[in-house]
C-alpha positions in Angstrom: 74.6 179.1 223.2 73.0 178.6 220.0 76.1 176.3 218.6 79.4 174.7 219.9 82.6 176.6 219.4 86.2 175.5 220.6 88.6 177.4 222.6 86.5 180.0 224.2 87.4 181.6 227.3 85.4 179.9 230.9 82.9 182.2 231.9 81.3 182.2 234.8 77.9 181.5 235.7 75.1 182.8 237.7 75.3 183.9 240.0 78.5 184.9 240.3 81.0 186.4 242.2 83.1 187.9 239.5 82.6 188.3 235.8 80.0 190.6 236.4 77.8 192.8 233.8 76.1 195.8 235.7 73.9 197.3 232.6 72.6 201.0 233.0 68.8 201.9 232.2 68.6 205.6 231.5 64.5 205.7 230.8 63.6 202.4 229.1 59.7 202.2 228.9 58.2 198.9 230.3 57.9 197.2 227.1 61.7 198.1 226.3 62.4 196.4 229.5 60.9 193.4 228.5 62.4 193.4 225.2 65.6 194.1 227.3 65.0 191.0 229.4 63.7 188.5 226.4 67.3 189.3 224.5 69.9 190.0 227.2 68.8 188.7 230.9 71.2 185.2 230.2 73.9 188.3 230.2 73.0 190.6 232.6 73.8 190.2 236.3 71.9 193.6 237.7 70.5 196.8 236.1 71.1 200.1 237.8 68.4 202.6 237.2 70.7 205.6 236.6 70.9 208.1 238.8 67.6 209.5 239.9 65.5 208.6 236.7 63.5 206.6 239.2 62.1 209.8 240.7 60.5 210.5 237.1 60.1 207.4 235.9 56.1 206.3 235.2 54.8 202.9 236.6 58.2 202.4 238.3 56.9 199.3 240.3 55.9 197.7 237.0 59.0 198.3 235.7 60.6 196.5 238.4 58.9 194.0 238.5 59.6 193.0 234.7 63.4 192.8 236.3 62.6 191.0 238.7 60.3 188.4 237.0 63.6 187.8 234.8 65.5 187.3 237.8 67.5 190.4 237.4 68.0 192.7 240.5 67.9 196.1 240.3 69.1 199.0 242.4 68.5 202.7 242.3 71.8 205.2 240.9 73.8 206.4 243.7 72.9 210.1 243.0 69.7 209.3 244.1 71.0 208.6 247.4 72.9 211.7 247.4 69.9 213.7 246.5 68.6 212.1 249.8 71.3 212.4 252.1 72.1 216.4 251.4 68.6 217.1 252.2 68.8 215.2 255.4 66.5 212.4 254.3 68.5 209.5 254.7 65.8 207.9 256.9 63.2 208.7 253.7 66.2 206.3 251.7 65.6 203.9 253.9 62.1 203.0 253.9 62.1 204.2 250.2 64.0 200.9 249.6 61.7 199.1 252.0 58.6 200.6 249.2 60.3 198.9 246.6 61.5 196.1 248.1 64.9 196.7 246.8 67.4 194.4 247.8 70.4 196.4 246.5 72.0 200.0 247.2 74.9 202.4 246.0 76.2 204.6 248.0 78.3 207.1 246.2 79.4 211.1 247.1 81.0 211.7 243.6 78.1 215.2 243.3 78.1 216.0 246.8 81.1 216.8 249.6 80.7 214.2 252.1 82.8 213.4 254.8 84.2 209.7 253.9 83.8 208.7 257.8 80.7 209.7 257.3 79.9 207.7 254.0 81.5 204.9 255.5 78.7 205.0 258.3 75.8 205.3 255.7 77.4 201.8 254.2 77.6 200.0 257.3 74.2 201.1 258.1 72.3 200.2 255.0 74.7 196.9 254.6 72.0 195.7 257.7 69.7 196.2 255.2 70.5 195.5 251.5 73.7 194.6 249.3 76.2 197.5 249.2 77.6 198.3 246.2 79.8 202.1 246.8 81.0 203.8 244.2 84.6 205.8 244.6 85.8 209.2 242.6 84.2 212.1 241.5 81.9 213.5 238.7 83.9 216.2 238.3 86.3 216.0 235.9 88.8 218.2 237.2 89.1 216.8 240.6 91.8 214.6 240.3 91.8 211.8 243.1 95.9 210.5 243.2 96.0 206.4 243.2 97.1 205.8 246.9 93.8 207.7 248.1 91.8 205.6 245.6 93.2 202.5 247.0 92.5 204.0 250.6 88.7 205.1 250.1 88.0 201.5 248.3 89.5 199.3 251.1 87.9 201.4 254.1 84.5 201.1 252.3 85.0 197.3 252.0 85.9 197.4 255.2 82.6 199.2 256.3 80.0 196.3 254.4 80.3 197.4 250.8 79.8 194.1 248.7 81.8 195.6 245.8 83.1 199.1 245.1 82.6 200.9 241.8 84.9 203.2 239.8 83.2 205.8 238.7 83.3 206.9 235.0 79.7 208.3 234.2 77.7 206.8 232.2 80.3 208.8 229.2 83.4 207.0 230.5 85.0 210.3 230.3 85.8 210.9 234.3 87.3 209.2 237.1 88.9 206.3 235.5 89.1 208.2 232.6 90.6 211.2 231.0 88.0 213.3 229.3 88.9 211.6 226.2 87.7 208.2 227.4 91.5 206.7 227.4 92.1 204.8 230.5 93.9 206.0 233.1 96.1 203.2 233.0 98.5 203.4 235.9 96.1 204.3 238.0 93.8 201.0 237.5 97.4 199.1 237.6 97.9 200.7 241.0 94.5 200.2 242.3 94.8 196.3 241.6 98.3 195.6 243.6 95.8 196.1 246.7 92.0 195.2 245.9 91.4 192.3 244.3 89.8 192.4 241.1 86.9 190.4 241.9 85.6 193.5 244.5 85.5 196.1 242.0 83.4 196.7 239.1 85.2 199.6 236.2 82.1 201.5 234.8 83.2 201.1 231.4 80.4 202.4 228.9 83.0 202.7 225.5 83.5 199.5 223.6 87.3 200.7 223.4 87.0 200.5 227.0 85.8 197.4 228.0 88.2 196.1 225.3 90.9 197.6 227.7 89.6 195.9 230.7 89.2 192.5 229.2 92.5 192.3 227.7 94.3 193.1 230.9 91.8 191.4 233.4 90.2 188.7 231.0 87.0 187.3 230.2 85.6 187.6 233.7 86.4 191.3 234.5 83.5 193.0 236.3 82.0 195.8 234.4 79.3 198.4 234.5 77.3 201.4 233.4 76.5 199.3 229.9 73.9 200.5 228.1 71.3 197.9 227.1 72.0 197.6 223.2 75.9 196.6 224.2 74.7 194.1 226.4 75.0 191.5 223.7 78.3 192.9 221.8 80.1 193.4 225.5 79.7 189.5 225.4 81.0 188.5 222.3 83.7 190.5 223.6 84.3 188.6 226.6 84.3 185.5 224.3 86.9 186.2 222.1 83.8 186.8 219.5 84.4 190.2 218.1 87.3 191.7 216.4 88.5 193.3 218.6 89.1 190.6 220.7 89.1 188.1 218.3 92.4 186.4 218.6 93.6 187.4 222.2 92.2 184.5 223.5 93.4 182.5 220.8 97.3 183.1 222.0 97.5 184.3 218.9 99.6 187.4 217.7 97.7 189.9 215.6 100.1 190.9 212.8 100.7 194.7 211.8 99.4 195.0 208.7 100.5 198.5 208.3 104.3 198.0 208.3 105.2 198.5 204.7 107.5 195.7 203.3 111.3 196.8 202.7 112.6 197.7 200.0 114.5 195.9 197.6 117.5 196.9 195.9 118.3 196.0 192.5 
């Protein structure tokens, strides 16, 4: 930090456990992924190349390696794997991670049907290979996924090697988690955490108003992902009490309601 300030909230350090920042790259060219990494790598703990941009992006092992250099894993979107595994390739996955020596892997099935025994055997087979990260719910917005099957689908795919398990928002924040307005779907999040501790999952949580949410009720260490490169930066004021919005919560102090007009008085 550029200058000493009192009474900011512990973070931790990398690499860590918890406290995670998972930012999303949706096309950055090489030289905005070193820019990226000159301003934000102290911030970032791995960058998800979202969902099957790889497949089109140019001088993809450059790119990585700019990541890597900066001591940043990375790991290919979880559609890509889909786009794999529903045309029988998941072999082609495989050694397609072995190309680019990635060292990370989602596994997700919120595009495609897929029997979760099934995805819990894809897990447990590439978890021999590379870091699990699975992502749970669907990108369709009006398939509704009730809390106790939530709770169900992340434990069993714990169980079966993930390292963490994602809830899915989309890279709008406006599924899953989410109601198509971006509000949080607060009960269920409250449900989801009186079984999986909060250090396994990471809320994709692309809206400022969002990660305010997740911050206030989980603090300064909550692990969250799907941020796009420019809110690297702001998402980290955030955490430190920094910006507005969190600006006193972490201060124990009470933010008084300004818009409560004073009584009247009577003459």
């Amino acid at each position: 930090m550029n200058y000493d300030l009192k009474n900011l909230p512990e973070r931790t350090t990398k690499p860590r456990q918890y406290g995670f920042t998972m930012a999303m790259d949706k096309g950055l060219s090489i030289r905005e992924a070193e820019d990226f990494v000159s301003m934000c790598a102290d911030h970032v703990d791995i960058v998800k190349l979202g969902w099957a941009t790889s497949f089109v992006t140019p001088r993809l092992k450059d790119k990585l390696k700019v990541f890597k250099e900066a001591g940043l894993p990375t790991y290919f979107g979880g559609t890509l794997f889909e786009a794999f595994v529903i045309r029988d390739q998941f072999d082609d996955y495989r050694r397609l991670l072995d190309k680019f020596d990635m060292s990370f892997a989602e596994v997700s099935d919120g595009s495609i049907d897929l029997d979760h025994d099934k995805k819990c055997d894809y897990i447990a087979k590439l978890s021999e290979q590379v870091t699990v990260l699975s992502e749970v719910g669907s990108k369709d917005a009006d398939k509704i996924i009730p809390p106790y099957m939530w709770i169900d689908l992340m434990q069993k795919e714990l169980d079966a090697g993930a390292w963490k398990v994602i809830g899915e928002a989309r890279e709008g924040g406006n599924v899953g988690l989410f109601r198509s307005t971006g509000e949080v779907r607060s009960g269920l999040v409250q449900e989801i955490l009186t079984k999986i501790p909060f250090e396994k999952i990471i809320w994709e949580a692309p809206q400022k108003a969002q990660q305010v949410w997740f911050i206030k009720l989980l603090g300064a260490n909550v692990n969250l992902g799907n941020i796009a490169p420019e809110e690297v930066i702001p998402l980290e004021t955030i955490r430190l009490g920094l910006r507005g919005d969190t600006f006193l919560h972490f201060l124990g102090i009470e933010k008084k309601n300004t818009n409560t007009a004073p009584p009247f008085e009577i003459d």
